[in-house]
N, C-alpha and C positions, 0 to 999 in steps of 0.2 A: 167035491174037493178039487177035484183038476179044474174045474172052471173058476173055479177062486183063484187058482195058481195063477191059469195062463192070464185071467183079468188082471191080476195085482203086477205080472210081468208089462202086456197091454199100458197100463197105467203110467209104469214106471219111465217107459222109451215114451211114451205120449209127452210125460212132463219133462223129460230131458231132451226131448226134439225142440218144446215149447221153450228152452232157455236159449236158443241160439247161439250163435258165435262170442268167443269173448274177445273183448279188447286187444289182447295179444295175440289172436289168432287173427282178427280183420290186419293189424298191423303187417304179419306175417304175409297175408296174402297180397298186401297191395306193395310191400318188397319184392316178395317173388314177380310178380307184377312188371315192375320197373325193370327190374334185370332181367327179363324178357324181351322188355320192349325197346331196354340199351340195347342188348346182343342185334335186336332184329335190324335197327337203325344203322348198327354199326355192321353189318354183314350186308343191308341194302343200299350205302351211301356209297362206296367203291364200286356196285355192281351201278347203280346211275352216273354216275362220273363217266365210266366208261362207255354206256350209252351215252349218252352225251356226245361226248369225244368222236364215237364214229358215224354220230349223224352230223356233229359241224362238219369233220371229215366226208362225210359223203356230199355234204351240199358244195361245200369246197369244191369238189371234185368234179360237180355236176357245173359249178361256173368252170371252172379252168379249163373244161370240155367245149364247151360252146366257147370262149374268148379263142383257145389255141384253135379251134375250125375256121371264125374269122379269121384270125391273123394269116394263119395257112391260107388258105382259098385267098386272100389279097395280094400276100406276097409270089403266093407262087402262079398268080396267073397275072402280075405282071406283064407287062409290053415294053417294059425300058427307063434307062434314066434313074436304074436303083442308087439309093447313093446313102450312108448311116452315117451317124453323127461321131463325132469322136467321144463320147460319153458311151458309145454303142447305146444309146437310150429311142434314139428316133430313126423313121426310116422313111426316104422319099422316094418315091415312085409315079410311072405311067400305071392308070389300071387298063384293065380290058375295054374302059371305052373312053380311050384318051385324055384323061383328069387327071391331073397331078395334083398326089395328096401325099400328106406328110402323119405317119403313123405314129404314136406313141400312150402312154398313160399320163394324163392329166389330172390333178388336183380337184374334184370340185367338190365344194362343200363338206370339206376336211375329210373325203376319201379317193384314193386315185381310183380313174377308170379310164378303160379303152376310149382313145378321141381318133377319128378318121379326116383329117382338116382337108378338107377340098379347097385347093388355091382359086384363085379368083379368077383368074386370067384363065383357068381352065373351064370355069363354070359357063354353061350359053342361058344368057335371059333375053327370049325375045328376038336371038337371033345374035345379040351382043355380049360381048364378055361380060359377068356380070362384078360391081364395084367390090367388093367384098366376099371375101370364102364364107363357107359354112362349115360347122363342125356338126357328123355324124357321132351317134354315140348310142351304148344298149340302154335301158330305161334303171333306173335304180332297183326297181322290184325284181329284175333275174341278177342281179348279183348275189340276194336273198344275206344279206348283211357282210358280206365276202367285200372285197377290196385290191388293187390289184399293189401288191408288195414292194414286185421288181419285172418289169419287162428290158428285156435285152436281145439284140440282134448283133449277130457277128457271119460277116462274109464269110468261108473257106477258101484259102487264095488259091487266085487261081481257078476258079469254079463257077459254075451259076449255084452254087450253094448258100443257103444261109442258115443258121442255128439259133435259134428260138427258144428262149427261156422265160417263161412265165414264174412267175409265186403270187398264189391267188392267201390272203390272210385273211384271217374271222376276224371284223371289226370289235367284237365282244371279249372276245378269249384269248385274243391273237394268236391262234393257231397259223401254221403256213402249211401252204400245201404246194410242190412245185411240178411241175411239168418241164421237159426238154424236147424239141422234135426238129430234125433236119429236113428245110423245104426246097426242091429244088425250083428255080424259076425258068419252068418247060420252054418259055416261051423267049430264053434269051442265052445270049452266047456270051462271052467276056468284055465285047464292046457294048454288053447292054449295062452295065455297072460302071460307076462314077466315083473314082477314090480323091481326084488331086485339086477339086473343086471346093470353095466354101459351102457347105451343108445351107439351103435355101430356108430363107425366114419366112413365116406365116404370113398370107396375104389375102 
């Protein structure tokens, strides 16, 4: 008699396992489903955004680091002849091995970048001046999509000081990133700067 019971019970859950899921229940779950998978999208697309943002930011930061050590280490070890543009956009100078070059960010291929113009008359080929300057420059792959925004130099009068403003931007996002820094030029005195002269053209 009990093995009749527990069989006919057996039976009963055997044939109701065998009818599976109904229509409105698969429906149900593949609702719950979605709204699961909205919440999750919408609680991970603000948390990558902001990734995002602080690795352009950090790459930003890693060009604006190497550009402002250039420009620092140029300007400040200088030998004379400093002399900026009235845009305060460009700056010319003696470097440590008597080449006169003219600093600023150039345009190329619709992104501005650090140009180091080595005048001509400074350059020796051969023993002779050579006919045309050359322009120094970092390679496209360390700017790693970055751009230079805004470069600016400005004298402190009075001083062998000069103030350095960089803004390195993400070609992509156009994030800005800026950097400020005061160089002094060790190696010069008030006769080594040049204010009441026409700012010197590329050669």
């Amino acid at each position: 008699m009990i093995r009749r019971r527990i069989r006919s019970k057996l039976q009963k859950v055997l044939l109701h396992d065998k009818s599976g899921m109904t229509l409105v229940e698969l429906m149900v779950t593949f609702l719950l489903l979605g709204i699961l998978m909205a919440a999750a999208i919408a609680t991970l697309s603000p948390a990558m955004n902001v990734m995002a943002r602080i690795s352009n930011m950090s790459r930003a930061q890693g060009v604006a680091d190497i550009l402002m050590e250039k420009v620092c280490g140029e300007v400040g070890s200088s030998t004379g002849q400093v002399q900026i543009d009235s845009g305060n956009e460009k700056i010319s100078y003696t470097d440590k091995k008597g080449r006169s070059v003219i600093m600023y960010a150039k345009e190329t291929d619709g992104e501005k970048r650090l140009v180091l113009h080595y005048q001509a008359s400074s350059i020796a080929e051969g023993g002779a001046a050579a006919t045309k300057g050359v322009d120094w420059t970092f390679s496209k792959k360390m700017y790693m999509n970055q751009e230079i925004k805004e470069l600016k130099f400005e004298r402190k009068e009075d001083t062998n000081l000069v103030k350095i403003t960089l803004t390195v931007r993400n070609v992509k996002t156009g994030q800005t990133y800026r950097r400020t820094k005061i160089v002094e030029c060790y190696k010069l005195d008030d006769t080594g700067f040049i204010d009441d002269t026409e700012f010197p053209q590329e050669v």
